[in-house]
Structures are given as C-alpha cells and as structure tokens.
C-alpha positions in Angstrom: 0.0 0.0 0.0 1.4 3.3 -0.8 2.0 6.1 1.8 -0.6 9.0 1.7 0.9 11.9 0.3 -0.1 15.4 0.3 1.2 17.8 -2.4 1.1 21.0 -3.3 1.2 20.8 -6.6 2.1 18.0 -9.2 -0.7 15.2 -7.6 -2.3 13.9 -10.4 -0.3 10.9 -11.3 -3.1 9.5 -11.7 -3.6 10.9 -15.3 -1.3 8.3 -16.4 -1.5 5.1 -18.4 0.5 3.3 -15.6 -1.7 4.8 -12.5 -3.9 2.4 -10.5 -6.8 4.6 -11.1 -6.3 3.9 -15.3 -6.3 0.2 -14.8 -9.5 0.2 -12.9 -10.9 2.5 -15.4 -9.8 0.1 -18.5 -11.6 -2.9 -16.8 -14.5 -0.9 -15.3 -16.0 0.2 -19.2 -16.2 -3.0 -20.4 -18.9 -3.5 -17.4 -20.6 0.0 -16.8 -21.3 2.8 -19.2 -18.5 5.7 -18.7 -17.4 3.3 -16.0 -19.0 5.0 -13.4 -22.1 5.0 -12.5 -21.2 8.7 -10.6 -22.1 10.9 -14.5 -22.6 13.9 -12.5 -19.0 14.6 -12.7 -16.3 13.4 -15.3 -12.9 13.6 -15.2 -11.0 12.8 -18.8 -9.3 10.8 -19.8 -10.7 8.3 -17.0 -12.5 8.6 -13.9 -10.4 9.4 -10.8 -10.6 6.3 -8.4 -10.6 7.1 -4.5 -9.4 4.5 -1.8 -11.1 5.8 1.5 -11.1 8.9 2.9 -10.7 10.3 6.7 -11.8 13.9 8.1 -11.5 16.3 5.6 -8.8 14.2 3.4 -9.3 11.6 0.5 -7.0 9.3 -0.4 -6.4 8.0 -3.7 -5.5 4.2 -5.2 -2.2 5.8 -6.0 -2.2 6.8 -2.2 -2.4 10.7 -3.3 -4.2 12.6 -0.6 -6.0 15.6 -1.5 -8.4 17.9 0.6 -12.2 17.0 -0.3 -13.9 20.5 -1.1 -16.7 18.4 -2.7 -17.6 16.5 0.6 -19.7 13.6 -2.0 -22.0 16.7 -3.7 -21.8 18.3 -0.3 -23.7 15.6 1.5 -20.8 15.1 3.8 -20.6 18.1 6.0 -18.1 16.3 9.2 -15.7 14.9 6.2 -15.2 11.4 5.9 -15.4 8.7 8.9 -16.9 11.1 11.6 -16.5 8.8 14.9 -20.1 9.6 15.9 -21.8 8.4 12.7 -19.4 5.5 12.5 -20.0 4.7 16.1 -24.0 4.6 15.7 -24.0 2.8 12.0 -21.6 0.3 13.9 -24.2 -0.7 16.8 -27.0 -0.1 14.2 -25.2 -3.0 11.5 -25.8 -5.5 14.5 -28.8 -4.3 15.5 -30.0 -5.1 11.8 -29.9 -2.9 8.3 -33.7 -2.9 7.4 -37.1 -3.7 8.1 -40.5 -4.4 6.9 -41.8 -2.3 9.8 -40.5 1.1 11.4 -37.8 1.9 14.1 -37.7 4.5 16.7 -34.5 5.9 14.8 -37.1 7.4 11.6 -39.0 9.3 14.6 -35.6 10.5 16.1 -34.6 12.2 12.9 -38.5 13.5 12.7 -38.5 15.2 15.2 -34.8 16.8 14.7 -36.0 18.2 11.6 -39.7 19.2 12.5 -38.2 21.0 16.2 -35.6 22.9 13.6 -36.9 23.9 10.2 -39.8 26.4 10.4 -42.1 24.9 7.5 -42.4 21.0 8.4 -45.2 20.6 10.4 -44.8 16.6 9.4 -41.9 14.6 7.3 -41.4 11.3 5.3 -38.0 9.8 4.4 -37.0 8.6 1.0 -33.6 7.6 -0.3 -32.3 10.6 -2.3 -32.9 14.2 -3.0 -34.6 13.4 -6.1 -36.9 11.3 -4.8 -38.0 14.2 -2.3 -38.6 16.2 -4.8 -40.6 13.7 -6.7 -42.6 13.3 -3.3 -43.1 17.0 -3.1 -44.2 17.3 -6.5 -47.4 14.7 -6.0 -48.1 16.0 -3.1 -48.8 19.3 -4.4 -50.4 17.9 -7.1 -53.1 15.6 -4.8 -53.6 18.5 -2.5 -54.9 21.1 -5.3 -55.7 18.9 -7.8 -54.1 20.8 -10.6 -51.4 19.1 -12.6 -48.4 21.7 -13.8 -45.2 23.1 -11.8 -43.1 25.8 -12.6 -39.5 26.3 -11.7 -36.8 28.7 -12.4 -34.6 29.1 -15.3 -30.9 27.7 -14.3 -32.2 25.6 -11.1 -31.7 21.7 -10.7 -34.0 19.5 -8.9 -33.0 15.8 -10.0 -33.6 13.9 -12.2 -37.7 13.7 -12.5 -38.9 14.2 -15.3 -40.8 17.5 -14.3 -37.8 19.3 -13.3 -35.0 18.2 -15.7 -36.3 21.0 -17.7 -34.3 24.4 -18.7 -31.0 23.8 -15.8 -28.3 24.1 -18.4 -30.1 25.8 -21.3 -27.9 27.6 -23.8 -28.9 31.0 -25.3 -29.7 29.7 -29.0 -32.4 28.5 -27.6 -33.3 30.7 -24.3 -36.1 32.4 -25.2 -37.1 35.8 -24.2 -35.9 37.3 -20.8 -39.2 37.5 -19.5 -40.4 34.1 -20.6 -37.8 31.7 -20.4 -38.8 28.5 -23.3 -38.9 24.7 -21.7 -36.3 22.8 -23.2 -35.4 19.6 -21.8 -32.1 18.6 -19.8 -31.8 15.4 -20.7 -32.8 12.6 -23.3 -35.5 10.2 -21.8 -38.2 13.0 -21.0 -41.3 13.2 -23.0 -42.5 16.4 -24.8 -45.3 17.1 -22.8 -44.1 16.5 -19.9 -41.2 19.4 -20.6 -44.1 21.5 -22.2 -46.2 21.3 -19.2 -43.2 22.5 -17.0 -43.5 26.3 -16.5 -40.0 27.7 -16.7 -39.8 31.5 -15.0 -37.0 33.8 -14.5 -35.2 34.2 -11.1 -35.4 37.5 -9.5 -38.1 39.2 -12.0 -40.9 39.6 -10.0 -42.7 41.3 -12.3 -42.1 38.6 -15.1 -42.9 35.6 -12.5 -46.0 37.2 -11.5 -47.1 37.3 -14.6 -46.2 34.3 -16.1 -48.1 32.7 -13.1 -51.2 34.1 -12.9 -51.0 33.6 -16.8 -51.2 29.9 -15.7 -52.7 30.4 -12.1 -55.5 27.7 -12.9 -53.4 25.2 -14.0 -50.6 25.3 -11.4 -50.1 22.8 -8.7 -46.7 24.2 -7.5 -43.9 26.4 -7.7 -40.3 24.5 -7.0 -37.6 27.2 -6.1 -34.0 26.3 -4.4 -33.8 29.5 -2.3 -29.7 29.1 -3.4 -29.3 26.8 -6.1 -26.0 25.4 -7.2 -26.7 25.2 -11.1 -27.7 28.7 -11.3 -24.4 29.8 -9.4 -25.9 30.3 -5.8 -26.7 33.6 -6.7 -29.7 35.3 -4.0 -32.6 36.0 -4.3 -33.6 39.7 -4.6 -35.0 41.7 -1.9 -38.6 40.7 -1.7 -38.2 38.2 -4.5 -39.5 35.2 -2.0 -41.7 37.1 0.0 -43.6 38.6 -3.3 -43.3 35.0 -4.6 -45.1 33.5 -1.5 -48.1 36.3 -1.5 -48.6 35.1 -5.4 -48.6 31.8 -5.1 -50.9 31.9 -2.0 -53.3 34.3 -3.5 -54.0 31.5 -5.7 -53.9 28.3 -3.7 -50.4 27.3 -5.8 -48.2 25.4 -3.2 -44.5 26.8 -2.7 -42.2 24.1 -2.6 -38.5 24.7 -1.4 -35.3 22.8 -2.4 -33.2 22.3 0.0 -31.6 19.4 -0.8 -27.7 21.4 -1.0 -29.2 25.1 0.9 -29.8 23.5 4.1 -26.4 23.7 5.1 -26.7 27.3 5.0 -27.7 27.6 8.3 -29.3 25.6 12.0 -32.4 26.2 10.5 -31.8 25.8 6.9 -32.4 28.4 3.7 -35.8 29.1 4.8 -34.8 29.8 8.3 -32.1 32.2 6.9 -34.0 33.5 3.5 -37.7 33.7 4.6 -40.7 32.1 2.3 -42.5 30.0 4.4 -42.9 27.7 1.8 -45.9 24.6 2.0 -43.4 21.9 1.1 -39.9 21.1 1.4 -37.5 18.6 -0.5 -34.2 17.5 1.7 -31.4 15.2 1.5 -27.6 15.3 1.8 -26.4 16.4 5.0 -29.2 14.9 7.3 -27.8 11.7 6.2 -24.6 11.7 7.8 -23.1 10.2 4.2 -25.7 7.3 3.7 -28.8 7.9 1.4 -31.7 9.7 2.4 -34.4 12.1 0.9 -36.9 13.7 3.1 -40.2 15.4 2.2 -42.0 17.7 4.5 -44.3 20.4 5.5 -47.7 21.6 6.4 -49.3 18.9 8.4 -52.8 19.5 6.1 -51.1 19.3 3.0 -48.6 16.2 4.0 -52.0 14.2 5.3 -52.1 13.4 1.6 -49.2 10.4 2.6 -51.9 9.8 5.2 -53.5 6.4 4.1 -56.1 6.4 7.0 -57.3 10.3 5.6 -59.5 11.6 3.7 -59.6 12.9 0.3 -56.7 11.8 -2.7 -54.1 9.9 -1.3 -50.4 9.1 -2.4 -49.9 5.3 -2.5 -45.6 5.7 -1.8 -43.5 3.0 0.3 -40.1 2.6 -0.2 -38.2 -0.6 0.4 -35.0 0.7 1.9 -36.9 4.4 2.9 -36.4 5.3 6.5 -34.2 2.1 7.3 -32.4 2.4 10.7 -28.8 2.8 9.2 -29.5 5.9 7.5 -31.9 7.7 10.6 -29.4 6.8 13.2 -26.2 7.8 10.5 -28.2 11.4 10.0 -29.4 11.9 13.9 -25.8 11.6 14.9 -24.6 14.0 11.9 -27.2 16.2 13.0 -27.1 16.5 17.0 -23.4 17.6 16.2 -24.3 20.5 14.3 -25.6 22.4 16.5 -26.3 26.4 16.5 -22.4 26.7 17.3 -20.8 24.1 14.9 -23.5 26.2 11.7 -21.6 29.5 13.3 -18.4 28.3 13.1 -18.7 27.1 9.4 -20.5 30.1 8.5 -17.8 31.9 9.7 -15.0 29.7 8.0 -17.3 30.0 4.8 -17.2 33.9 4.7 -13.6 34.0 5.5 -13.0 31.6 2.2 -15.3 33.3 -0.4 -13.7 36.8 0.8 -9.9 35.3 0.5 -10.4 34.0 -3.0 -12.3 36.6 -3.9 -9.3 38.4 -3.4 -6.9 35.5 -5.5 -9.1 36.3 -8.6 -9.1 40.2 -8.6 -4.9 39.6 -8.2 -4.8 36.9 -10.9 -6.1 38.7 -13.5 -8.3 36.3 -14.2 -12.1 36.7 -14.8 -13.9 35.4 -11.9 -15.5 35.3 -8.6 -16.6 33.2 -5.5 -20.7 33.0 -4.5 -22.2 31.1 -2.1 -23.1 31.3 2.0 -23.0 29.0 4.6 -20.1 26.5 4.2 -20.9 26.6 -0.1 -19.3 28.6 -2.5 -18.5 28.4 -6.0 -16.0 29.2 -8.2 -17.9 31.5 -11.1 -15.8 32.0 -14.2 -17.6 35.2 -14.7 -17.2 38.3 -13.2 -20.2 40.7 -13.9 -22.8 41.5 -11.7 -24.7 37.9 -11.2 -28.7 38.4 -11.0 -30.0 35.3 -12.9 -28.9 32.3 -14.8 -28.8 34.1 -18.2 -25.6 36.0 -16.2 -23.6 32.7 -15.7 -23.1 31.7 -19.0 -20.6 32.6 -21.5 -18.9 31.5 -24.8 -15.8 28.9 -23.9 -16.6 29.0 -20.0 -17.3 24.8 -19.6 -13.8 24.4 -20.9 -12.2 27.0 -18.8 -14.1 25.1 -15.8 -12.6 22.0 -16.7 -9.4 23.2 -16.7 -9.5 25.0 -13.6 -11.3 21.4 -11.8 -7.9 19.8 -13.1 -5.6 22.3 -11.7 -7.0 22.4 -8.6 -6.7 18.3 -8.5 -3.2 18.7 -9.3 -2.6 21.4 -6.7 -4.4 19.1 -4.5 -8.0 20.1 -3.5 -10.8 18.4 -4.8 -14.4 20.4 -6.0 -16.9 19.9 -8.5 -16.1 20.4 -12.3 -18.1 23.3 -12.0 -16.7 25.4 -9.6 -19.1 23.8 -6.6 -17.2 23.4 -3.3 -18.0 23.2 0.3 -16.4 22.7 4.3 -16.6 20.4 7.0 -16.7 20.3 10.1 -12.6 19.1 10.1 -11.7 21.9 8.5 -9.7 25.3 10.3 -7.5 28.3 8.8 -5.2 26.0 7.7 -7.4 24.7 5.2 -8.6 27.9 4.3 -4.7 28.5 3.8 -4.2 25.3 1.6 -7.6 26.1 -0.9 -6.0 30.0 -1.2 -2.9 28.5 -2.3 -4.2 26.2 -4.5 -6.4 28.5 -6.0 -3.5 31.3 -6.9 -1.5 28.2 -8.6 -4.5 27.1 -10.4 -5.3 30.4 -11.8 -1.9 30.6 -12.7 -1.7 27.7 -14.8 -4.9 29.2 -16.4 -3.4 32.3 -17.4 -0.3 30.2 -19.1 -2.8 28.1 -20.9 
C-alpha cells in the first residue's frame, strides 16, 4: 500500500497510463457505461478512483491525498469517517440494516427536523434528493388537484422528469428574458411533460407574477432552491421570495422549497435564513450523515395526503429501503453535532474563504469570482454583476471550468467540475490556507494556458 501523500502541486499521477486509477478505469467500461455510475461529474481521460477517505482528506488508489472541497456533492458536512456516525452505524449493522416495519430511529430524525426547520409541520423519508422532490411534487399535485409546476430558469432538482427541464439551457435557444422557453435537460423525458413544465426567470418579480397568474388555474406548485447550485448560488432579490409566497398563495399554488444542497446554510436551513415560508420542502444530503436519504415535509394539512387512513386523494408511496435504521441513526448523529455553534463556526470559515479567494481572482487577472453562503461557495468564471442564470453563461466557460477542476486536482484540492465546493466540520484556517494556495496556482496555470 502506498504512503498518503499530500502535495502541493504535481498530484495527479493518476492521469497516467500506468496509475492504479487507469487500470481500474480500462476494466470498469467494459462492465458500466463511462465506468462510473457517478455521471454527475467526469474527469478525462478516466475517472479518478478514491481509496477511502478520513476527516477532511481523501485518499487516492495511488495513495495521493487531496483535501475534499466536494464532501460527495456536499452531502458530507463532518468529512469522511466522523467517529459519531461510525460509532452509531456500527451498533446499528448489528442491530439489523432494514425492516418491513418502522424503528424509533425514523422518529428521532423526525423530530430533529420538525423542532428545527420552520415549514415542516410533518416529514417522510426517501432515499435521495430526487426522490423528495418527486414526493413534493405529488403532493402538491393531490392536494390542489391541478397538474403543472413551474420552476426557475438555471435551477436543478434531479432527475424527475418534471424538473429536468431548462437547468443548463444555452442562449440559441433561451427564449425571451421574460419568458424563459422549456427545453429539456436530458434525453429520456417526454415532450409534454417538458411542455407542461412552467420555466420563469429568477429574480423578475414582475415577469414571475405574470407568467403565473397567466397559468394560475393550472398550477399545482412552484419549486424554487432559495440558493441553487446550477444557477451559481446567486440570492434572491429583496422581496423576491416574499412577493413570490403572496402570489402563489393568493392563488392556492403550493411553494415548494429545495433544499436538498441550501440547508447547510444555516441551524435552521435556507428558509430559516432567507424567509418564504414555503408549503413543502424537499431535503437530503447532510441529514444523512453520508448514507442515502431524501426527506419530504411540510404543512401537516397538506402532507396528510401520505396519510392512508385520511380523507380525500391519497399518495400510495412506500419505499423498500426508505427510512431504514442505518441511514436515521447515520443522519441523527450528523445532526445532533451541528448544533447552533458548529453552523456559526462554518459560517464563519465559509465567509472568510469566499472573501480570500475573492481576493486570489481580482490579483490573478483572471475573470472570476466566488458566491455562495454558509459553508458553499462556487468558483464563477464570470465576473459581472450575477442576478439570474442568463448572467452565468458565457462562450468557452465549460472548458475553462474544466481546466481549472484539473488544476485544482493537481494542486491538490478536490471540488466539483463546476466550480461547486463546500467545508466540513474538520476543516480550520489551515485549510482555508491550503484552498487559497491552490487557487493562486490554479489560476496561474490558467493564465499560461
């Protein structure tokens, strides 16, 4: 086994032909398409392969260690191998894995959330964010009886059909400002199911108000990610929300929140901080301590429709691995530990971060800038004035992405291939110290290319 190392610079040797990552690669594509089953982020000329990881370090099979930025699509926020969640997944694998029936550990986690997040009234587990968000969706739906979403221009919610619609849209086929076209995000979806997807533009109020009560009748839901990665975690506009929840409940449309990624953003997640009071909300990630989970909750009228004994139209949903005990008791321990404190603290690191590399890009030369709140932030190859999606995009920018996500693997810190990062709990000034360095080298090697 080789020795972890941590470089500064010069890590990925596992680029070549030789490297224990390329010959798992070469055998893993005759047996799964890509050869990975993880397509939400690619890494060329073959996949990156990762040994184990401990705190805020992964390892990789040729023993390189690299600070973990991405924390698994920032579902990990105490790192890798937290001794609590180990600890109570440990008891919990002799206790048994699943069940026909339910455990005290799905109430546990229940009540965290419900005694923390100021919309849930009630809560069901799933197994992924998607899935929530799926949940959410036919919920709305049963409650009003109305069959059509809308969501913004730029945002992702999964991959249900409904909302793989308009996330990474290009300007050829954009539509007008004020009323973004539905174009689909993916092959698979039907027409009419991305026709009957209401695509609106973030922060016009004026424009969303309109285009909705255009379609009041029709409209079951509004989906919003009060932060949303895809778009570049730019805010909301003062008022945007609040004008958005007087709309939609002037005409019985249900307000459904993502927070799947924005409830790291604070104890009480991106409503908490942000405002909305939204009917529904979709979670996952970080309230399960790095084992799946999706979570769906809200008002207790409109979640009754899960309610088999209740009146009225009811959603027929099970779920043979949803709420089993491994991933309540994995998520309860994650989330006693983040407390009002341990949220501060990461806030704090968070700011510290996005100001410091802020700073990196305006002395680089290069075009850019850091968004984000909480522990997120993202590395925006842009730097104009960010106000909606439309803002994010530019000719040549993927490939400039790319190459910074490379640089930053060689200097040795590990985000998303679009700029997404995120901290954990491990993390300190040092760290901070590490990604600033890593981002003036990567930048650098930009500039040369």
């Amino acid at each position: 086994m080789n020795t972890p190392q941590r470089p500064q610079s010069g890590a990925n040797v596992f680029l070549a032909p030789d490297s224990e990552s390329a010959k798992w690669y070469r055998e893993a594509i005759q047996f799964i398409p890509a050869g990975t089953s993880k397509a939400n982020l690619t890494v060329r000329p073959h996949q990156l392969y990762v040994r184990g990881g401990r705190g805020c370090w992964a390892t990789d099979l040729d023993g390189v260690e690299r600070l973990d930025c991405i924390n698994n699509f920032t579902a990990l926020i105490h790192g890798h191998a937290f001794p609590p969640v180990v600890r109570a997944v440990t008891e919990q694998l002799s206790r048994g894995t699943s069940f026909a029936f339910s455990t005290p550990e799905e109430l546990m986690l229940a009540k965290l959330l419900v005694e923390r997040i100021p919309g849930l009234e009630r809560v069901r587990f799933g197994n992924s964010g998607t899935e929530a968000v799926m949940m959410a969706i036919k919920a709305a739906r049963a409650f009003t009886g109305r069959d059509r979403i809308a969501k913004v221009e730029g945002a992702y919610h999964g991959y249900y059909d409904d909302v793989q619609v308009s996330f990474h849209s290009t300007p050829p086929h954009w539509g007008p400002d004020d009323a973004p076209a539905s174009l689909p995000s993916s092959g698979g979806i039907p027409k009419h199911r991305v026709l009957e997807t209401l695509v609106l533009p973030w922060n016009d109020a004026d424009a969303t108000e309109r285009l909705i009560l255009r379609h009041k009748n029709e409209l079951a839901a509004v989906i919003v990610d009060p932060l949303a990665n895809r778009m570049g975690f730019i805010p909301a506009a003062p008022g945007y929300l609040t004008h958005l929840r007087q709309v939609t409940r002037a005409h019985g449309i249900l307000l459904i929140f993502d927070e799947v990624i924005s409830l790291r953003v604070s104890y009480e997640g991106a409503q908490g901080r942000y405002g909305g009071d939204p009917d529904l909300t979709a979670m996952g990630k970080i309230i399960g301590g790095g084992f799946p989970i999706g979570a769906t909750g809200g008002k207790a009228q409109v979640m009754a429709v899960f309610d088999p004994g209740t009146q009225g139209p009811r959603i027929l949903s099970g779920g043979t691995f949803s709420a089993n005990p491994v991933s309540m008791i994995a998520g309860l321990a994650a989330m006693q530990a983040m407390d009002r404190a341990a949220f501060a603290r990461l806030e704090d690191l968070g700011a510290r971060l996005r100001k410091r590399l802020n700073h990196v890009f305006r002395k680089s030369g290069q075009r850019g800038q850091v968004t984000g709140d909480g522990s997120l932030f993202r590395l925006m190859l842009v730097d104009r004035p960010l106000r909606n999606y439309r803002d994010t995009i530019e000719p040549g920018i993927d490939a400039r992405s790319t190459r910074l996500f490379m640089a930053l693997l060689d200097a040795g810190i590990m985000v998303n291939d679009n700029g997404l990062g995120c901290l954990s709990t491990p993390m300190s000034e040092v760290e901070l110290d590490r990604i600033e360095t890593a981002l003036e080298r990567a930048l650098a090697t930009l500039g040369r290319a």
